[in-house]
VEXNUDO-292077 format. One line per 8 residues: their letters; for each residue x, y, z of C-alpha. Coordinates in steps of 0.001 Angstrom, whole numbers, plus 500000, padded with zeros to 6 digits. Example, Ala and Ser with C-alpha at 12.3 -4.5 7.8 and 13.67 -1.06 7.14 Angstrom:
<pts>
as	512300:495500:507800 ~ 513670:498940:507140 .
</pts>
This chain:
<pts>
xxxxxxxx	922956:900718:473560 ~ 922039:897962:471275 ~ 918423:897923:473097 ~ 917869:901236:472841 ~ 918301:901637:469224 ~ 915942:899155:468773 ~ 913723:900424:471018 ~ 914048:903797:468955 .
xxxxxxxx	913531:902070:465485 ~ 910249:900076:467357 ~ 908727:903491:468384 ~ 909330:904581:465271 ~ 907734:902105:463146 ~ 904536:902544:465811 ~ 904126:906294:464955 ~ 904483:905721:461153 .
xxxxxxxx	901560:903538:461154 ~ 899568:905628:463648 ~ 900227:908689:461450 ~ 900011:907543:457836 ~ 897437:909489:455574 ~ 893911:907613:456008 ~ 892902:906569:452504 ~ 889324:906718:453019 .
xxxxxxxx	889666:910620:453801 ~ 887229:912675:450740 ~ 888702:914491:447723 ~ 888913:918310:448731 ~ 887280:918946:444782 ~ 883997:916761:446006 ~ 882424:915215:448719 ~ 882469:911277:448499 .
xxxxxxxx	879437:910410:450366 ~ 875960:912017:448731 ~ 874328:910969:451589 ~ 875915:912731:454312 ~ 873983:915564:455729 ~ 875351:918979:456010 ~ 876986:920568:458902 ~ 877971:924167:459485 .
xxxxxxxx	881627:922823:458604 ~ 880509:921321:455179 ~ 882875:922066:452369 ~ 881101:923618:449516 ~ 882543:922785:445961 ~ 884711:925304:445323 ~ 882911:926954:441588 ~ 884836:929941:441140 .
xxxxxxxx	887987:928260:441438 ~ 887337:925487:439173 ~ 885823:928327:436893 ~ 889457:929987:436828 ~ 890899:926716:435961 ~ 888692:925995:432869 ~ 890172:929455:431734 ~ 893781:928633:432900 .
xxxxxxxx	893152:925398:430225 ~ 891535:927818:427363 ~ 894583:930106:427546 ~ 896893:926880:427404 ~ 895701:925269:424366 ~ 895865:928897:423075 ~ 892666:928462:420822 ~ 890102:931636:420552 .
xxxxxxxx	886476:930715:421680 ~ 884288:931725:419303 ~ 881171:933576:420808 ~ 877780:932903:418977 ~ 875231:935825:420316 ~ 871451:935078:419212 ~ 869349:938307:419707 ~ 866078:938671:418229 .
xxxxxxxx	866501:935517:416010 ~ 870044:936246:414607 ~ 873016:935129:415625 ~ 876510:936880:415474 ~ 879806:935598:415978 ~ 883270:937019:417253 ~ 886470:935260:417815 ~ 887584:935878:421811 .
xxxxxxxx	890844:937261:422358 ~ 893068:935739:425542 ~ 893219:939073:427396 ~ 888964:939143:427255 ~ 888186:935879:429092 ~ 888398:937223:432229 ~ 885794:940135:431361 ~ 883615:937811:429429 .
xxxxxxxx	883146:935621:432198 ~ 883310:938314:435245 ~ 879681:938243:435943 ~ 879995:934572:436984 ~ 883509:934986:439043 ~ 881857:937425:441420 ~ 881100:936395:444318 ~ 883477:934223:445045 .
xxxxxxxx	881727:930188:445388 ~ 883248:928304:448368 ~ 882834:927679:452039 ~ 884327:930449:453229 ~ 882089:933076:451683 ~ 878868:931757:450999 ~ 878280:928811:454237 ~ 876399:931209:455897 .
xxxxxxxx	873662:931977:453201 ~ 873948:928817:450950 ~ 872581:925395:452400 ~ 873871:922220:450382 ~ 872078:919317:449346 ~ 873258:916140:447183 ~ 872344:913514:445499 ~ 873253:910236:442741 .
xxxxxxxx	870817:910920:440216 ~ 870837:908147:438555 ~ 868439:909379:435011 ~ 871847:911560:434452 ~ 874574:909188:435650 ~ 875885:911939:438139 ~ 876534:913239:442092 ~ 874146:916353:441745 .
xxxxxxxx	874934:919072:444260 ~ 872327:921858:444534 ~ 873093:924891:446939 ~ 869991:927078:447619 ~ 869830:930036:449971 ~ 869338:929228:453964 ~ 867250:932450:454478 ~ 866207:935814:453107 .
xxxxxxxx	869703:937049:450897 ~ 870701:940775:450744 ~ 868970:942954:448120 ~ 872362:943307:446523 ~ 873221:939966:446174 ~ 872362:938724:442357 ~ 873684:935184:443271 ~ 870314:932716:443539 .
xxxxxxxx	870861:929573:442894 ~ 873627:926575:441492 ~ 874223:922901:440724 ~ 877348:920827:440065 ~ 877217:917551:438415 ~ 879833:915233:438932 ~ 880662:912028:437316 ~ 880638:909219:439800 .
xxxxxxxx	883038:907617:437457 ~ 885812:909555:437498 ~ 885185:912151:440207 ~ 885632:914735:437482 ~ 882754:918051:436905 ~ 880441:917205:434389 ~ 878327:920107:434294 ~ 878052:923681:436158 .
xxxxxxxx	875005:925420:436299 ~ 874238:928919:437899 ~ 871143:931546:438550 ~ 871479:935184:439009 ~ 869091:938130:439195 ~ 870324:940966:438280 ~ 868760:944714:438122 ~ 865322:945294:436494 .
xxxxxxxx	863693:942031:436558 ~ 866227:940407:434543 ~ 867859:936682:435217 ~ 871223:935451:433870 ~ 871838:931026:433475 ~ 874862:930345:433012 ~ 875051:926225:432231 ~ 879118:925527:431627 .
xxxxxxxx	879911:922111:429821 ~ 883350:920953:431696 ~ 886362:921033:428788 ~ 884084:922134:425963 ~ 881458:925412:425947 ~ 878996:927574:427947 ~ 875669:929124:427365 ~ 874167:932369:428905 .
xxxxxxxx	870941:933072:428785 ~ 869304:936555:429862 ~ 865632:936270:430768 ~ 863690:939327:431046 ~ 859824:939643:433063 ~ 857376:941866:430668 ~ 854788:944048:432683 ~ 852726:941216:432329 .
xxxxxxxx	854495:938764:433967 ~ 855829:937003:431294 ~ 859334:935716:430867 ~ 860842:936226:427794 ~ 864578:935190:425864 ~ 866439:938895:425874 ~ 869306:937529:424243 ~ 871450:933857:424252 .
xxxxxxx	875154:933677:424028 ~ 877283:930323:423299 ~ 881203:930515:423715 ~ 882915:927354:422252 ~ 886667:926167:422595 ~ 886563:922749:422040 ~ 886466:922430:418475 .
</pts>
């Protein structure tokens, strides 16, 4: 009896070690190695979600954003109640950003540049997208530091000629920027807006 207790406790012990967590396995938020190349699997960084978050944090510290709107040269600003974050910001929650929706159409690519002290990761489309799909083009910066999102930045084209940036500053602001195409080719500032909550 004696034996096969310890023979139990042995086994045990064996499958423990076999089984413990690997500590070398990536963060699910980024990918740990810029260099590895992408695979039909690869996990894209999940934007929308860490989008919601950001607003999850605004509505906790329970502090308006202000919104600063520059059109034609002047600039207006308007306090941002809780209950209109979600419209504010509903051009750049839709589509949803993550592997499951947008690995077929989005190829990712990634970097350490070094001029900016950050993991860059740039998704661009794999082929021709549908006519309906605004979505173009988006980065994510991460500090190499502390694994943490520096920066988001996003491209849409929307109806008429017209493109939207969105470049979100993690913890602090964001700036849109609508950009219009004249007859003549040109692209010209329709309108800029700033929202602020870190004050």
């Amino acid at each position: 009896m004696k034996f096969f207790v310890q023979l139990l406790i042995t086994a045990l012990i064996f499958y423990s070690c076999n089984n413990a967590p690997d500590s070398t396995e990536k963060n699910n938020s980024i990918v740990t190695d810029p260099v590895k190349p992408k695979t039909e699997s690869a996990d894209f960084f999940p934007v929308t979600d860490y989008f919601q978050g950001q607003l999850s944090e605004i509505r906790n510290k329970g502090i308006n954003p202000i919104k600063l709107t520059n059109l034609n040269n002047r600039i207006d600003s308007t306090w941002i109640r809780m209950e209109q974050l979600d419209s504010e910001f509903e051009l750049f929650l839709f589509p949803v950003i993550d592997s499951t929706n947008l690995n077929n159409l989005f190829t990712e690519s990634k970097f350490l540049d070094q001029t900016i002290n950050a993991f860059t990761f740039t998704y661009d489309p794999s082929g021709p997208l549908p006519d309906t799909f605004s979505l173009k083009h988006w980065d994510v910066y991460i500090d190499p530091q502390t694994n943490e999102v520096k920066r988001v930045y996003l491209l849409k084209k929307t109806a008429g000629n017209k493109t939207i940036q969105l470049t979100w500053l993690h913890g602090k602001s964001c700036r849109i920027v609508s950009l219009v195409t004249d007859k003549d080719g040109k692209t010209i500032t329709e309108k800029e807006v700033t929202i602020k909550w870190d004050f």
